[in-house]
C-alpha positions in Angstrom: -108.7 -69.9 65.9 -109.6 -70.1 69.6 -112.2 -72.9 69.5 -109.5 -75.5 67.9 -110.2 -78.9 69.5 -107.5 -81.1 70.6 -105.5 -83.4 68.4 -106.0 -86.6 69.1 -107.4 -90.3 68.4 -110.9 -89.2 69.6 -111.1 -86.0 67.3 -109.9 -87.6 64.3 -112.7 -90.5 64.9 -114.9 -86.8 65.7 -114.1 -85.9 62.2 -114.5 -89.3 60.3 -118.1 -90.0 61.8 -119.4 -86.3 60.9 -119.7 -85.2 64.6 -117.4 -82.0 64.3 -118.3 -79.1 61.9 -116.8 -78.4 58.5 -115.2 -75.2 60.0 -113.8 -76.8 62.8 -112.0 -79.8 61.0 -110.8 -77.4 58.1 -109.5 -75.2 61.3 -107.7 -78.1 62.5 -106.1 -79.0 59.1 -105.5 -75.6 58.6 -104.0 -74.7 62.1 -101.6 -77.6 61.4 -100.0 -75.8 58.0 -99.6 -73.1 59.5 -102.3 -70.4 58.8 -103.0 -68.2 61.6 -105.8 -65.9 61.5 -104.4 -62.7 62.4 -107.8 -60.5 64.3 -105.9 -57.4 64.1 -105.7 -56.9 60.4 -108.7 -59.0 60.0 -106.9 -61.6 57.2 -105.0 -64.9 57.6 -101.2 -65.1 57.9 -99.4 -67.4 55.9 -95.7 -67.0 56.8 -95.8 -70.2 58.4 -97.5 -72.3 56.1 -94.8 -74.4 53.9 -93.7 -72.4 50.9 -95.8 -75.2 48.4 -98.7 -74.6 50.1 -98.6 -70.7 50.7 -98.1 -70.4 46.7 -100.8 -72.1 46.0 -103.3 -71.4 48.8 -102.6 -67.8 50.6 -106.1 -67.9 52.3 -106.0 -71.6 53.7 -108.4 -73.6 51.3 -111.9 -75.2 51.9 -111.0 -79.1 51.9 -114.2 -80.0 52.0 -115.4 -77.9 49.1 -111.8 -78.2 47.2 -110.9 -81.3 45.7 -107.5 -79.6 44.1 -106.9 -78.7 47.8 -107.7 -82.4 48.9 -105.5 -83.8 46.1 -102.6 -81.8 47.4 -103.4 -82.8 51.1 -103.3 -86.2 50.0 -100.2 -86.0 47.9 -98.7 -84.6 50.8 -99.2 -87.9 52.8 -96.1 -89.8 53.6 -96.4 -92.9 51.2 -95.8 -95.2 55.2 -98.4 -93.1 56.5 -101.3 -93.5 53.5 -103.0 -96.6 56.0 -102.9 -95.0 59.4 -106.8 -94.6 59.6 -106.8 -98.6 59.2 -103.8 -99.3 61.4 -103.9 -96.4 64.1 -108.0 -96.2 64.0 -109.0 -99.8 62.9 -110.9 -97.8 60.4 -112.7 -99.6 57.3 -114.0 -97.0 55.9 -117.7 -95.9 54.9 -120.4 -98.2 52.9 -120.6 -98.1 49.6 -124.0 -95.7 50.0 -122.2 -93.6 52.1 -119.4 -92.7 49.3 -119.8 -89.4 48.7 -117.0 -86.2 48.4 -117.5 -85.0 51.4 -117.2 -87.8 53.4 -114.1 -89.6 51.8 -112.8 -85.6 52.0 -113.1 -85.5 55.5 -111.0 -89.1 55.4 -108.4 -87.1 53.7 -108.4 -84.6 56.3 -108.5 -87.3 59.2 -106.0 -89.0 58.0 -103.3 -86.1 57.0 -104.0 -85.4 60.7 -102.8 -89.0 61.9 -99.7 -88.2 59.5 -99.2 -84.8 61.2 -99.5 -86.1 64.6 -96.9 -89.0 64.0 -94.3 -86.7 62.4 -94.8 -84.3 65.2 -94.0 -86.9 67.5 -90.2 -88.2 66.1 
């Protein structure tokens, strides 16, 4: 995945306001388990990805389209780290008309990435 954007505050705000395609924040996400696309053989490598995750995803899931594979992402959330798009983002989330899976998906995926980002840097 060449066109990954960078990780930070500003993407993950990017994300939660619908400004960055599906395929790129599911790249992100999926960049961050450890999936690599691997051009030469034309199919994604999983021998990074966490053992968990490579059993039960060995093409890296849709998270917008998968609730299962949402679920998991959220389960996977540190229970310190569940609040970080409130506390890191001073995000209050989205109207009530503006509840809808794909949207409160794409929170799941902002907000794993917060979690990644802080455990990548202790």
């Amino acid at each position: 995945m060449s066109d990954l954007l960078p990780l930070n505050p500003d993407t993950v705000w990017d994300i939660l306001n619908d400004k960055i395609d599906d395929a790129i924040a599911n790249g992100l996400v999926w960049h961050c388990l450890g999936y690599r696309y691997d051009d030469v053989n034309g199919r994604w490598d999983a021998t990074d990805v966490a053992p968990d995750w490579r059993e039960a995803y060995p093409e890296p899931p849709d998270f917008i389209e998968s609730r299962p594979a949402t679920v998991k992402l959220t389960r996977s959330i540190p229970a310190e780290n569940k609040q970080l798009l409130k506390e890191q983002l001073g995000f209050t989330g989205y109207k009530v008309g503006e509840l809808v899976p794909r949207l409160t998906r794409r929170a799941t995926m902002a907000n794993w990435l917060l979690s990644y980002l802080r455990s990548a840097s202790i």
